[in-house]
C-alpha positions as CSV (number, residue, x, y, z in Angstrom):
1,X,-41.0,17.1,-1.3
2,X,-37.6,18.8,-2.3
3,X,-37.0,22.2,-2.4
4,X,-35.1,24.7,-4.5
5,X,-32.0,26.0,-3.4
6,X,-32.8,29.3,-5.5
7,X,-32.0,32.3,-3.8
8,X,-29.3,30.8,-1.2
9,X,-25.7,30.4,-1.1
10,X,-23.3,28.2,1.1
11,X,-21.3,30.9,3.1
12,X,-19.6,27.9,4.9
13,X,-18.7,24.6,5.6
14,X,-19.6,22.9,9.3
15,X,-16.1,23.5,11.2
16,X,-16.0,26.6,9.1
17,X,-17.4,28.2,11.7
18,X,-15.9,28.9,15.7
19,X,-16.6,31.6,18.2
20,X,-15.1,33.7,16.5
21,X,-18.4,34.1,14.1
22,X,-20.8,34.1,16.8
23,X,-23.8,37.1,15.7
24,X,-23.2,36.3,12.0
25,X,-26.3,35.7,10.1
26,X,-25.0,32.2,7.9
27,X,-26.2,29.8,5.6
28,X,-24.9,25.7,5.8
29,X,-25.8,22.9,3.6
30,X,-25.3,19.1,4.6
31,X,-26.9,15.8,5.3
32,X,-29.1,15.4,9.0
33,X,-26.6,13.3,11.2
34,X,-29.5,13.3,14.3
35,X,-32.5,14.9,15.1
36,X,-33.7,14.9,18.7
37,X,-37.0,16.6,18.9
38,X,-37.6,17.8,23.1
39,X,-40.8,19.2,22.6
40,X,-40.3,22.5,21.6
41,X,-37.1,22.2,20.7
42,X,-35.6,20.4,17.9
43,X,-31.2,19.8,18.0
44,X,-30.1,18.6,14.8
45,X,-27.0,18.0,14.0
46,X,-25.4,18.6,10.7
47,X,-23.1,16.6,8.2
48,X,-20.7,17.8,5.5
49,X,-17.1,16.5,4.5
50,X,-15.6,19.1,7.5
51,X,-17.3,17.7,10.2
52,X,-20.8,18.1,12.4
53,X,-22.2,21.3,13.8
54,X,-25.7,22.0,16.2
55,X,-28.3,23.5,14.8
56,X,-31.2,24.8,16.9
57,X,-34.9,25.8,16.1
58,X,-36.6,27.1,19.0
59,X,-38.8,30.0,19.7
60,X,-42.9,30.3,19.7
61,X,-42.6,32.0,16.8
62,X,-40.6,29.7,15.0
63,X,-43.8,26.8,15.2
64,X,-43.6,26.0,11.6
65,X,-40.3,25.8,11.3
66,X,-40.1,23.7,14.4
67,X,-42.6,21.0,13.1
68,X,-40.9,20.8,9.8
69,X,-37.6,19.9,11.6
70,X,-38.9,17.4,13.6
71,X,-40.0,15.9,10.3
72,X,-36.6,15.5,9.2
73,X,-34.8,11.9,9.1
74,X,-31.0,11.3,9.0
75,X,-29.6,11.2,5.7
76,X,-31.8,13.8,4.3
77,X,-29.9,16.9,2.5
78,X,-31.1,20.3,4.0
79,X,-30.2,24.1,3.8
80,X,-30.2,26.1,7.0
81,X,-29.8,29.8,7.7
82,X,-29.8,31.2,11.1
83,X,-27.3,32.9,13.2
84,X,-24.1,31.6,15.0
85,X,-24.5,32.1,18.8
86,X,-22.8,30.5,21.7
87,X,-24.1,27.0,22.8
88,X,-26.7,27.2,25.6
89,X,-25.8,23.9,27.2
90,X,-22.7,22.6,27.6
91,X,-19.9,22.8,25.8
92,X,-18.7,19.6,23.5
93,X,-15.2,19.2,23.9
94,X,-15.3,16.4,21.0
95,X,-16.2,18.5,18.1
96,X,-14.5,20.9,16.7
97,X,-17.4,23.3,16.9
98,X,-18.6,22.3,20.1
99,X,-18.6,25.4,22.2
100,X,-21.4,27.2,19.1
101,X,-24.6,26.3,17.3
102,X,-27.0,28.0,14.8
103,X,-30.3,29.1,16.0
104,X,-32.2,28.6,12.8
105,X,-34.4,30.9,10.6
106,X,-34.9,29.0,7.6
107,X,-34.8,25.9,6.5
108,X,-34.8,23.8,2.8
109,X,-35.1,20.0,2.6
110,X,-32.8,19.8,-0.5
111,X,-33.7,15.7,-1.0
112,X,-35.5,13.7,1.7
113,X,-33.4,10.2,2.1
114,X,-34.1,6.5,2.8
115,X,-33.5,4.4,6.0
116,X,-30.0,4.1,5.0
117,X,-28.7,0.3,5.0
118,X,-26.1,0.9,7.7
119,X,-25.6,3.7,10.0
120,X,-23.2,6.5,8.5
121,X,-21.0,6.7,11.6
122,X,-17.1,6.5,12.2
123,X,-15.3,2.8,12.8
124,X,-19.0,1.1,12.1
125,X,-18.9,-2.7,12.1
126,X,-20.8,-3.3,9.2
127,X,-19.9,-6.3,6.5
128,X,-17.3,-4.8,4.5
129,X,-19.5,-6.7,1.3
130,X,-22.3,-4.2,2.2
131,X,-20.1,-1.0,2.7
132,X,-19.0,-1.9,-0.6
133,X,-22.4,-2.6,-2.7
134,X,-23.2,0.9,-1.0
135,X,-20.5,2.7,-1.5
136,X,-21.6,6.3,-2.2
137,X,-23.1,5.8,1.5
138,X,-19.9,4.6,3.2
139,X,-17.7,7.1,1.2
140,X,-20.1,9.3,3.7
141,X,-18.9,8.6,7.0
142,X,-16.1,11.2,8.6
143,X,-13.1,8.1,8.9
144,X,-13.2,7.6,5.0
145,X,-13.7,11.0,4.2
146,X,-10.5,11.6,6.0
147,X,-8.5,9.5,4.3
148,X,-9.7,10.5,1.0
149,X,-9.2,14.2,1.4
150,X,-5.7,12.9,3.3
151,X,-4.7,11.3,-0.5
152,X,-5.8,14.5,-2.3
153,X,-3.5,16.1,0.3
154,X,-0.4,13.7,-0.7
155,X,-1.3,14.3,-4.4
156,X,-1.3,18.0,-4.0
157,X,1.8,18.5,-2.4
158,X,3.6,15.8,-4.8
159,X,2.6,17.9,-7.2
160,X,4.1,21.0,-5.8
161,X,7.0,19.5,-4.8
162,X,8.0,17.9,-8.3
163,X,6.9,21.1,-9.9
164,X,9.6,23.0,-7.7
165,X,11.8,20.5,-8.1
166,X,11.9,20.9,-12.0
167,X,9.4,17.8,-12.8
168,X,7.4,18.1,-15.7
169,X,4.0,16.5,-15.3
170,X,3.2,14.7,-18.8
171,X,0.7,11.7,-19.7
172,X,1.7,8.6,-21.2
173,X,-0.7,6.7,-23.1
174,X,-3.0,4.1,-21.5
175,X,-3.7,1.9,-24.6
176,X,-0.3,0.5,-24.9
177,X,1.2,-3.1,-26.6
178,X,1.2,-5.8,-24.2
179,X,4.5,-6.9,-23.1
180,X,4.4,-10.9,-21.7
181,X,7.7,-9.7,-19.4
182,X,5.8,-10.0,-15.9
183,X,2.5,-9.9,-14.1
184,X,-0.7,-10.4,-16.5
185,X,-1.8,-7.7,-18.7
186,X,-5.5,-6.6,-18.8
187,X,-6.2,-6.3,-22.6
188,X,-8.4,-4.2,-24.7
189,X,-10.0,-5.6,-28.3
190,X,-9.2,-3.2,-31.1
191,X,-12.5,-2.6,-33.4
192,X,-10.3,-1.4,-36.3
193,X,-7.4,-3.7,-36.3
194,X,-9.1,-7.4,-35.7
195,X,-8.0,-9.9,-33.6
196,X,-5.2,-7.1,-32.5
197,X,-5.3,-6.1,-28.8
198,X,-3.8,-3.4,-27.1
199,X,-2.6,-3.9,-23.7
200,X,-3.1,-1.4,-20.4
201,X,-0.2,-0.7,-18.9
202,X,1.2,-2.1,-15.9
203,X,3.5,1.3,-15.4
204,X,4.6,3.9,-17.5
205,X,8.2,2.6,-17.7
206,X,9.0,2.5,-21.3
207,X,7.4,5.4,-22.1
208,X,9.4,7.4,-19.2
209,X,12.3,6.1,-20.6
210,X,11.4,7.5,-23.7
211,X,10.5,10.9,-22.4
212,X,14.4,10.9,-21.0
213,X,15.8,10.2,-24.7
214,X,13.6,13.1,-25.6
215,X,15.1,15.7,-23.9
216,X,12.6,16.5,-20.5
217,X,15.2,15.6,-18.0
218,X,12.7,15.3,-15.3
219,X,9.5,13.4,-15.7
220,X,6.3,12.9,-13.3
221,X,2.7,11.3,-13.6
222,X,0.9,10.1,-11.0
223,X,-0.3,7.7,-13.5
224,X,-3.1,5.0,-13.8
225,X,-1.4,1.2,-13.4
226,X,-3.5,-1.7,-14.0
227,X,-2.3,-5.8,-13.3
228,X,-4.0,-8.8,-14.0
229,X,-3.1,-10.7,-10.7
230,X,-4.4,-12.6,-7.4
231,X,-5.1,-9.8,-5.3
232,X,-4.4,-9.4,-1.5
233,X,-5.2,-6.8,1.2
234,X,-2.8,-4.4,-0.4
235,X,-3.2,-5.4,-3.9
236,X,-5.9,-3.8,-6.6
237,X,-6.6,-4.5,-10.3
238,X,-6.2,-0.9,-10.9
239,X,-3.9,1.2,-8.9
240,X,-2.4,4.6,-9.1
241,X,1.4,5.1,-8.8
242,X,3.3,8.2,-8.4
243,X,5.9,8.0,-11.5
244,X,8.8,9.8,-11.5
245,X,12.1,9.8,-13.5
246,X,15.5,11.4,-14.3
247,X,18.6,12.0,-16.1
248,X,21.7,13.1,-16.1
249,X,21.7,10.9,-12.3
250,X,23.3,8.2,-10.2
251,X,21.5,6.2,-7.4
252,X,22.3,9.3,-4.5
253,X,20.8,11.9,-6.7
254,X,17.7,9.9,-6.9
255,X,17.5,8.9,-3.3
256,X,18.1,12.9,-2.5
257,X,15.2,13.8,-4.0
258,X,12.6,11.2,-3.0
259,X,14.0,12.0,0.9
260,X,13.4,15.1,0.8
261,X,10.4,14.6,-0.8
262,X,8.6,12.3,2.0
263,X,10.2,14.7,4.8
264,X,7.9,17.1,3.3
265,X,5.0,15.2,2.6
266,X,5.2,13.9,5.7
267,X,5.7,16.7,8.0
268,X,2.7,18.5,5.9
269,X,0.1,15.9,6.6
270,X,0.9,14.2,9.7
271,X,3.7,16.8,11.3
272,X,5.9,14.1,11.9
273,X,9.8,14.4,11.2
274,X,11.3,12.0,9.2
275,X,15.0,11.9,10.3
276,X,17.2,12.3,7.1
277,X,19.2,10.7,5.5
278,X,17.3,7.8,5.4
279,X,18.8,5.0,6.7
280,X,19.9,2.1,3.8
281,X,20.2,-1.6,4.0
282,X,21.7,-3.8,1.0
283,X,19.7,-6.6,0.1
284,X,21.7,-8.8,1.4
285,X,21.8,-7.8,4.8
286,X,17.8,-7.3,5.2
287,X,17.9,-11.0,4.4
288,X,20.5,-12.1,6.6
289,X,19.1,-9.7,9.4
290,X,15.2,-9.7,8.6
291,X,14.5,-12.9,6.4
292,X,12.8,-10.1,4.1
293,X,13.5,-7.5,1.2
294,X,10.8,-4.9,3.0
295,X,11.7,-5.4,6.9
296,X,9.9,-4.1,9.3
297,X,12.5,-2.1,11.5
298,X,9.8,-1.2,14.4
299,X,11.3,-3.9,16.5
300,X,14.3,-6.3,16.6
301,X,14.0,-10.3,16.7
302,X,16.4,-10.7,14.0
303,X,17.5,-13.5,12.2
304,X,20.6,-15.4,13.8
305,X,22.9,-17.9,11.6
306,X,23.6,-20.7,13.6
307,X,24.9,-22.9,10.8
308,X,28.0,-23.1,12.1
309,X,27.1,-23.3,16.0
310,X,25.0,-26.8,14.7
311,X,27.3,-28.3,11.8
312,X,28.6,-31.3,13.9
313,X,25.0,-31.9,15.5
314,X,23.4,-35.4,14.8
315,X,19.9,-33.5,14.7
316,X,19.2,-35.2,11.2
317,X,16.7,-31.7,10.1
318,X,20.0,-29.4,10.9
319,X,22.5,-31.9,9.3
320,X,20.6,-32.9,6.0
321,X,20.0,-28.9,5.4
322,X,23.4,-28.2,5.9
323,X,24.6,-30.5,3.4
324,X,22.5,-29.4,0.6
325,X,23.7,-26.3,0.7
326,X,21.6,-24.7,2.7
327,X,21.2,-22.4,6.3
328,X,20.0,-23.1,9.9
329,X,18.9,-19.8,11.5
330,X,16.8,-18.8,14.1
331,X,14.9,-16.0,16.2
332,X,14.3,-15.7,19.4
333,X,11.0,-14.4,20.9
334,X,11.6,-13.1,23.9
335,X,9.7,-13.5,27.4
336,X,7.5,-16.4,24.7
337,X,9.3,-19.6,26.6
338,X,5.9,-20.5,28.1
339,X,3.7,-20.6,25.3
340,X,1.6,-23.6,25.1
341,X,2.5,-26.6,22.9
342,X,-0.9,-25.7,20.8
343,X,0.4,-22.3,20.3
344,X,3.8,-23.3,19.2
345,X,2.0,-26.1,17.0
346,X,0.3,-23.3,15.2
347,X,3.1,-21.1,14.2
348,X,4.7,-25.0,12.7
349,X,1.9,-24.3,10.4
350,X,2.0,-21.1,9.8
351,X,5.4,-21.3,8.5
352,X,4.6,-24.8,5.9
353,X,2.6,-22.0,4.2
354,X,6.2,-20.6,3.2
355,X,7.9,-24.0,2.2
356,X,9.1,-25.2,5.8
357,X,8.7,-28.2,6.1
358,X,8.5,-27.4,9.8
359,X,10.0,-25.2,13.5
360,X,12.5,-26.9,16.0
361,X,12.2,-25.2,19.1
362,X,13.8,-24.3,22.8
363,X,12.0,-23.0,25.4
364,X,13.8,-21.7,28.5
365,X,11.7,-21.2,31.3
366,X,11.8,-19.0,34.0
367,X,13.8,-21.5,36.0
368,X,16.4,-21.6,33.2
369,X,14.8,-25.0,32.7
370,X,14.6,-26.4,28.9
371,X,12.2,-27.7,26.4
372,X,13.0,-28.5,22.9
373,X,11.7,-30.5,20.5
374,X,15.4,-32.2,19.5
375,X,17.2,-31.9,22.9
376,X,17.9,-35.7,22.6
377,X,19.7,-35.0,19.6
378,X,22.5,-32.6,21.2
379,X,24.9,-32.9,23.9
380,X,24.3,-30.6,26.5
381,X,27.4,-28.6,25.2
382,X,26.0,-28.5,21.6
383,X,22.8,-27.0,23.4
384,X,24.6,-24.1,25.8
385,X,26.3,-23.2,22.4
386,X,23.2,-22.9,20.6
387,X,21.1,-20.7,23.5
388,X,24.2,-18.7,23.8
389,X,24.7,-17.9,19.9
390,X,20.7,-16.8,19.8
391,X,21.2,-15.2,23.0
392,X,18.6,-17.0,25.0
393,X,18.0,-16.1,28.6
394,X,15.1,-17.7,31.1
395,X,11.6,-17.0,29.7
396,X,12.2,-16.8,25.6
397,X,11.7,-18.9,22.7
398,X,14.1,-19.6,20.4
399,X,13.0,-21.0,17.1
400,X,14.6,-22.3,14.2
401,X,14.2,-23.5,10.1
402,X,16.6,-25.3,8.4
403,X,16.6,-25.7,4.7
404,X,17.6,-23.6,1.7
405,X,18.6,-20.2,2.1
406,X,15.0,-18.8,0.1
407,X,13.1,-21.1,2.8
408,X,14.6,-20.0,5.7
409,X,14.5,-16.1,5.2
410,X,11.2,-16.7,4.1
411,X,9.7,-18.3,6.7
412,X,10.9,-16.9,9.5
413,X,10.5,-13.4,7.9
414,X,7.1,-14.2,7.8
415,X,7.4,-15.6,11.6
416,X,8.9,-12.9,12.4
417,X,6.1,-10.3,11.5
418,X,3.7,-13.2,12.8
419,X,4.9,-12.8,16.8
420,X,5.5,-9.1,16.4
421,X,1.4,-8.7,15.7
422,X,0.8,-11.8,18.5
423,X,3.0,-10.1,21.0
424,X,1.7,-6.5,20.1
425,X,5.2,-4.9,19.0
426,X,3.9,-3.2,16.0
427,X,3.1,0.7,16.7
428,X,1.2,2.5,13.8
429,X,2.6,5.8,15.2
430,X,5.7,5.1,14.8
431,X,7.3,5.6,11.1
432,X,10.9,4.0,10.1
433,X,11.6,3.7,7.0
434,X,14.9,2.0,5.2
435,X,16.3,2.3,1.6
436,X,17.0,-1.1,0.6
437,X,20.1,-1.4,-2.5
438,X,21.9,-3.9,-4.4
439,X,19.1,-6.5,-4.9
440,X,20.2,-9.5,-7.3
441,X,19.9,-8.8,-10.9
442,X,18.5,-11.8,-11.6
443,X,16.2,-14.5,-10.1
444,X,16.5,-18.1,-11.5
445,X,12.6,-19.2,-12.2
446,X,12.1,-23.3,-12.0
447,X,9.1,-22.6,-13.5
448,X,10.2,-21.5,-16.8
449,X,14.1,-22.7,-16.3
450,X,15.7,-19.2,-17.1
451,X,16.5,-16.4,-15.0
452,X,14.0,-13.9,-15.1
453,X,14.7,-9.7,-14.2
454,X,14.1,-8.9,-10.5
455,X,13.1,-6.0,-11.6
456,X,12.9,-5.2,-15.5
457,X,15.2,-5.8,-18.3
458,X,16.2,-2.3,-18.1
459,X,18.1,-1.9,-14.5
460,X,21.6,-1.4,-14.9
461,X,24.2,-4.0,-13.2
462,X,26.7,-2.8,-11.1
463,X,29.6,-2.0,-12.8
464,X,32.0,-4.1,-11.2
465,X,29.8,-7.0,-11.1
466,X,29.0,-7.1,-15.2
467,X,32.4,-9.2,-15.3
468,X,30.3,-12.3,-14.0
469,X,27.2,-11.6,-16.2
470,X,28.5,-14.6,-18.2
471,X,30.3,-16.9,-15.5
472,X,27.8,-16.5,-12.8
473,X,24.5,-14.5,-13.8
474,X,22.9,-15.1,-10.3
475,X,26.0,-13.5,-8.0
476,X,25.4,-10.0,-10.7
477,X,23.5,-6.8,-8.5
478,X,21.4,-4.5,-9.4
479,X,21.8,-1.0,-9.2
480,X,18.0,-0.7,-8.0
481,X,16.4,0.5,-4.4
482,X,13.6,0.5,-3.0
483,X,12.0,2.7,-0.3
484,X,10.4,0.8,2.7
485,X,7.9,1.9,5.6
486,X,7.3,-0.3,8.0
487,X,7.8,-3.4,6.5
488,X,5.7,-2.6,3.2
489,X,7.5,-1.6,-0.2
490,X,6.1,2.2,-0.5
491,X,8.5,2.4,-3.9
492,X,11.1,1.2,-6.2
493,X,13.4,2.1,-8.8
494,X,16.6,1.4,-10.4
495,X,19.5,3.2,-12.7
496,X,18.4,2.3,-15.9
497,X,20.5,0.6,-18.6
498,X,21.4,3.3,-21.7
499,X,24.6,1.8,-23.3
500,X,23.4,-0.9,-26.1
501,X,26.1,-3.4,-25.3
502,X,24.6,-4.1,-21.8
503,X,21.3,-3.9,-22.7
504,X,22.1,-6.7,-25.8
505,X,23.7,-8.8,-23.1
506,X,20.8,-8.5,-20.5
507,X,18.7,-9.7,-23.2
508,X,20.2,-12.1,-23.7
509,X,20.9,-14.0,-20.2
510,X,17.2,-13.5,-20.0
511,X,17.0,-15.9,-22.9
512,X,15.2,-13.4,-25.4
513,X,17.1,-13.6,-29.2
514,X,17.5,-10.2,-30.8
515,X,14.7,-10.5,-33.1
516,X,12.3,-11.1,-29.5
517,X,14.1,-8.2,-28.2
518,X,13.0,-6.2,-30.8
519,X,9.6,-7.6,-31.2
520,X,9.0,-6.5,-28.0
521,X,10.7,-3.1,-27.3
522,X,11.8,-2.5,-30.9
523,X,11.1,1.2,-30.7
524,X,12.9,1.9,-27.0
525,X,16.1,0.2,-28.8
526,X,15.8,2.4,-31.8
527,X,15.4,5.5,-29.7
528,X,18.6,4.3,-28.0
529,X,20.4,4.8,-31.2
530,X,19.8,8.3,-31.2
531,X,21.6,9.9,-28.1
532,X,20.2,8.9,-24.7
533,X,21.1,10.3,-21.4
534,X,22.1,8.3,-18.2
535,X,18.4,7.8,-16.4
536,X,16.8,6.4,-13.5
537,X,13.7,6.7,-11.8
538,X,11.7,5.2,-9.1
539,X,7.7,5.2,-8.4
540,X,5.6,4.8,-5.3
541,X,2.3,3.0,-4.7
542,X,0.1,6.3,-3.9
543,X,-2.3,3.9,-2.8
544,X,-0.1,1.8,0.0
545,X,1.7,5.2,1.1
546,X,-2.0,6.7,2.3
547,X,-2.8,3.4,3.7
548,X,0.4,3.9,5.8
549,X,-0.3,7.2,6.5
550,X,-3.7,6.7,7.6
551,X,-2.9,4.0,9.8
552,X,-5.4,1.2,7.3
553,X,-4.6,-2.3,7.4
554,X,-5.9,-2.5,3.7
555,X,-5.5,-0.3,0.5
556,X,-9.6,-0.4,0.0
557,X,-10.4,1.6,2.8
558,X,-8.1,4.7,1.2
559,X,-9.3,4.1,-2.7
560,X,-13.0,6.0,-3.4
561,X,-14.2,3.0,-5.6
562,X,-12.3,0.1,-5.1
563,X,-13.3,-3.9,-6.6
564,X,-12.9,-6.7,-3.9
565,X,-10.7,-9.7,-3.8
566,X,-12.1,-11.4,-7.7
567,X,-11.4,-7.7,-9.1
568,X,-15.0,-7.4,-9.3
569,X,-17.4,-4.3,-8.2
570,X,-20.1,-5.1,-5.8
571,X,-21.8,-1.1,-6.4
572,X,-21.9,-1.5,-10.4
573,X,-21.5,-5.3,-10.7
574,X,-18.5,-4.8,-13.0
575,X,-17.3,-6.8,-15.1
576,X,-20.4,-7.5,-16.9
577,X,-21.4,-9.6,-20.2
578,X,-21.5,-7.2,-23.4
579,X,-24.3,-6.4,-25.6
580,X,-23.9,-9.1,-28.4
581,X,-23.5,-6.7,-31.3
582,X,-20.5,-4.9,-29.5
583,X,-19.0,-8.8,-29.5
584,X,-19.5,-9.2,-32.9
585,X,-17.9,-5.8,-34.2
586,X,-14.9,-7.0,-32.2
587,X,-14.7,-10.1,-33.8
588,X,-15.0,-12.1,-30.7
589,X,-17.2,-14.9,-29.3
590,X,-18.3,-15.2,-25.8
591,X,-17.4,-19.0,-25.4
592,X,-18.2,-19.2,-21.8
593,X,-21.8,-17.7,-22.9
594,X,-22.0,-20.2,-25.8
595,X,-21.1,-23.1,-23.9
C-alpha cells in the first residue's frame, strides 16, 4: 500500500552525499536497486538519476522498521530518513559513495513495483525490441541516464555559448509548405483548407534565411527536424539539430565560431582538448585520400592512384576501367597478407554492395612471396611497380577497384572503414575532427537526368568558378563545409546565395522555370528584393554529436523516446489508424482500411 510523502522533503540526491556529511540527519528518495535481508539486518541499496547509495536498518529497536524493509522488492519507490555515518564494512571503491551509508529511521514505500521485465542494470543484454516497448524502464538504468543528462549538458552550454556569442534564440514555425527539393516530407492534413497540406520541416533553412533579411544578425534554434526516409543506425524520423546562422560573414568567420564552440563543449563535458584550428580538407582531397566526404582520420590506409602505374597492363578489369574514363586505386592493409581466401572472398562482397563489380588482390607474405588474383596478367616488372607505388612490404594486403571514379572512392571508403573495425584501429577515445570545403555544387542524378543541389539551391558558388556555371555545371564548387568527427558528418553549412542574378541562374541549371522558382520559394525571393545581408550558417545533428560523445554506436541509445528502424514506436504503438470521424473532417479516406 503506498504512502504519503506529506511531511518530508528530499534534502538530497544519492552521490549528494560523502564523508563530508557524516552525523547529518537526511532524508533520500529513489527506487530499491537490492535488498539483502542478513537476518537482522537489511542493506538496501538505493537508486536515483545520481547514482546508488547504502542504506542500513539495524538495531532491536528498529524491528518494525526492519521487517518492513525486508518486504521491499527492487523497483519499488521509497523515502528514507536516517543519518549519514561511516560504512561499517568495507569500503566500495566503485561507488561514488562507497566509503558512507544511512542508518535508517524512517521509511515510506512511495509506490510498490512489478517484477520488472528486464533487470535495470548498466550494459544489460536485453533485446533492444524489449528495452524499447519498455522504455520508461530502460530510460532507468545509470548508462542511459548518463547520456541523457550528458545531451542536456551539450544543450545547456550551446545555449550559453550562442548567447555570449550574440545568438538570438528564436522559433521557426513547424507547420511549414512542403518543398519536393530533397528527402520526403512528413505532411499534415489541414482541417480548414481541404485537400491542402502543410508540410513539417526538414530544417529551418528558409526561415533562417529570412530571419537574416530581417535584421537579427545572429540566429540559433536547436530546432525539431523531421524526414521521411529509410532509416539506419544513425538515422531518425524526427531528429533535433542545433541551427545556427549569420550575416555580415565569409566561410572563416563561420568556421571561427563553431571551433571555438566545440573546444568548449568539449572540454566542459568530456575535459578533452580539441587542438585548434581545426584541421580542413577540400573535398577533393578526402576523396582522393579517403574514398569519403566524412573520413575517418583515426588511422591511415589511404587511398593510392595507381592508374598510371597499371595503364599498359593486359589485366582486362584495369584496362577496360581505364578506358572509360575511370580510376584504378588501391589500399593496402597492412600485416593482412595472410588472410584466408574465405576472408578475402567476403570483403569481394562486401564491396558489390557499393557498385564494385569486384577486389583484385596481392598478398605478400612474410617470405616476400606473392599471391594475387591477376599475377598471370603482369610481367613481373609491371608487378614490383605496382607493390612499390602502394608501398607493399612482406605481410600486407594490397587491394584494389577499378571502375568509375564514384565506384572506386566508394567502395574502398567503405573497405576502408571495413578492415579498420576488423583489424581493431578504431579508438572511441580518441577525437579528430576535419573541416571538409569546396564540395561540388552540383551532382548530376541519372535518376531524374538533371543535376540536383549537393546541398540546397541556396549555397553560393565560388566566385571564380560561376564562369563555368554554363559551360561545365559539374566542375562549379561550392562554398559549403562541413564538420566531421571521426568519420561521421556532426554538421554542415554553406555561404548562402543573396545576389538575385546567381540565385536566378542556380535555378535554373537545376532545371526549375521562374514561375517553379517562385511557386516554391516565392516569398524568400521577394524578401530578397528588399535588402539582404551576406549570410551563411551551418547546423549540427545534436543527436549524432552525443552519440559521439558518449561513445554509442547508434543515435537510439542517446534519444529519450526514440521509433525503430519502420519509424514506428514499440512503447505507444505509433503510428496508429484514426478515429473515423477525425478522417472524415479532413476530407480523407483510409484506402488501405477500405480495401
Amino acid at each position: 500500500m503506498a504512502e504519503s510523502m506529506k511531511g518530508l522533503k528530499r534534502t538530497h540526491r544519492c552521490t549528494e552525499l560523502s564523508a563530508a556529511n557524516i552525523g547529518e540527519t537526511v532524508t533520500v528518495m529513489g527506487w530499491v536497486q537490492k535488498n539483502r535481508n542478513k537476518g537482522g539486518i537489511v542493506f538496501l541499496d538505493l537508486r536515483d538519476r545520481s547514482g546508488i547509495l547504502q542504506i542500513v536498518f539495524e538495531g532491536e529497536e528498529q524491528a518494525e522498521l526492519i521487517e518492513k524493509a525486508a518486504r521491499l522488492r527492487s523497483e519499488f519507490v521509497i523515502a528514507v530518513v536516517g543519518k549519514v555515518e561511516a560504512r561499517s564494512g568495507a569500503v566500495n571503491e566503485n561507488l561514488a559513495t562507497g566509503q558512507i551509508e544511512i542508518r535508517a529511521e524512517e521509511l515510506r514505500v512511495l509506490s510498490e513495483a512489478e517484477t520488472p521485465p528486464f533487470p535495470i542494470e548498466e550494459n544489460i543484454k536485453t533485446k533492444e525490441e524489449l528495452r524499447l516497448k519498455y522504455r520508461y524502464l530502460d530510460l532507468r538504468r545509470p548508462d542511459l541516464q548518463r547520456n541523457l543528462m550528458m545531451r542536456s549538458k551539450v544543450t545547456t552550454l550551446t545555449r550559453q555559448f550562442l548567447a555570449e556569442e550574440g545568438f538570438l534564440e528564436i522559433e521557426t514555425p513547424i507547420l511549414g509548405k512542403s518543398t519536393p527539393e530533397g528527402a520526403r516530407d512528413y505532411l499534415v492534413p489541414s482541417r480548414i483548407h481541404p485537400g491542402s497540406f502543410y508540410g513539417l520541416p526538414q530544417s529551418p533553412q528558409l526561415f533562417k534565411q529570412l530571419l537574416m533579411c530581417s535584421g537579427y544578425d545572429r540566429y540559433f534554434q536547436i530546432a525539431k527536424c523531421f524526414r521521411d526516409e529509410d532509416l539506419r543506425a544513425d538515422r531518425q524520423p524526427e531528429f533535433t539539430q542545433i541551427d545556427m546562422e549569420l550575416s555580415f560573414v565569409d566561410v572563416d568567420d563561420v568556421i571561427d565560431v563553431n571551433e571555438r564552440y566545440l573546444a568548449k563543449v568539449f572540454k566542459e563535458v568530456l575535459d578533452v582538448d580539441v587542438q585548434l584550428p581545426i584541421r580542413r580538407m577540400t573535398w577533393q582531397e578526402a576523396m582522393d585520400r579517403f574514398g569519403s566526404d566524412k573520413p575517418d582520420l583515426r588511422f591511415g590506409m589511404e587511398l593510392v592512384n595507381v592508374t598510371e602505374v597499371v595503364k599498359d597492363s593486359e589485366f582486362a578489369v584495369f584496362k577496360g576501367a581505364i578506358e572509360n574514363g575511370g580510376t584504378v586505386r588501391g589500399i593496402n592493409a597492412k600485416g593482412q597478407g595472410q588472410m584466408p581466401r574465405k576472408k578475402i572472398d567476403k570483403l569481394v562482397s562486401f564491396v558489390k554492395d557499393y557498385g564494385a563489380k569486384g577486389l583484385a588482390y596481392i598478398a605478400i607474405s612474410p617470405d616476400n612471396t606473392i599471391k594475387s588474383s591477376f599475377a598471370k596478367f603482369m610481367t613481373e616488372e609491371e608487378m614490383a611497380a605496382l607493390v612499390k607505388a602502394m608501398d607493399g612490404e612482406a605481410g600486407d594486403l594490397l587491394l584494389f577497384a577499378a571502375d568509375k571514379n564514384k565506384v572506386v572512392w566508394d567502395s574502398l571508403g567503405a573497405l576502408r572503414l571495413e578492415l579498420a573495425k576488423q583489424m581493431e584501429l578504431l579508438d572511441k577515445n580518441e577525437y579528430n575532427f576535419v573541416w571538409i570545403t569546396e564540395f561540388p555544387l552540383l551532382e548530376w542524378s541519372d535518376e531524374q537526368g538533371r543535376f540536383l543541389a549537393m546541398h540546397h539551391p541556396f549555397t553560393m558558388p565560388m566566385e571564380e568558378d560561376l564562369e563555368r556555371i554554363d559551360t561545365d555545371p559539374g566542375s562549379v564548387r561550392a562554398k559549403a563545409y562541413d564538420i566531421v568527427l571521426n568519420g561521421n558528418e556532426i554538421g554542415g553549412g554553406s555561404i548562402r546565395i543573396y545576389q538575385n542574378e546567381i540565385q536566378e541562374k542556380m535555378f535554373e541549371v537545376l532545371g526549375f522555370t521562374k514561375e517553379q522558382a517562385h511557386e516554391q520559394f516565392g516569398f524568400l525571393l521577394d524578401a530578397f528584393k528588399y535588402g539582404v545581408p551576406p549570410h551563411a550558417g551551418l547546423a549540427y545533428g545534436l543527436d549524432r554529436l552525443v552519440m559521439l560523445m558518449a561513445k554509442e554506436d547508434s543515435i537510439r541509445d542517446v534519444m529519450a523516446f526514440p521509433k525503430i528502424k519502420d519509424a514506428s514506436c514499440l512503447m505507444t504503438e505509433a503510428p496508429g489508424l484514426v478515429d473515423e470521424k477525425q478522417m472524415k473532417e479532413l476530407g480523407l479516406q483510409n484506402r488501405s482500411v477500405e480495401e
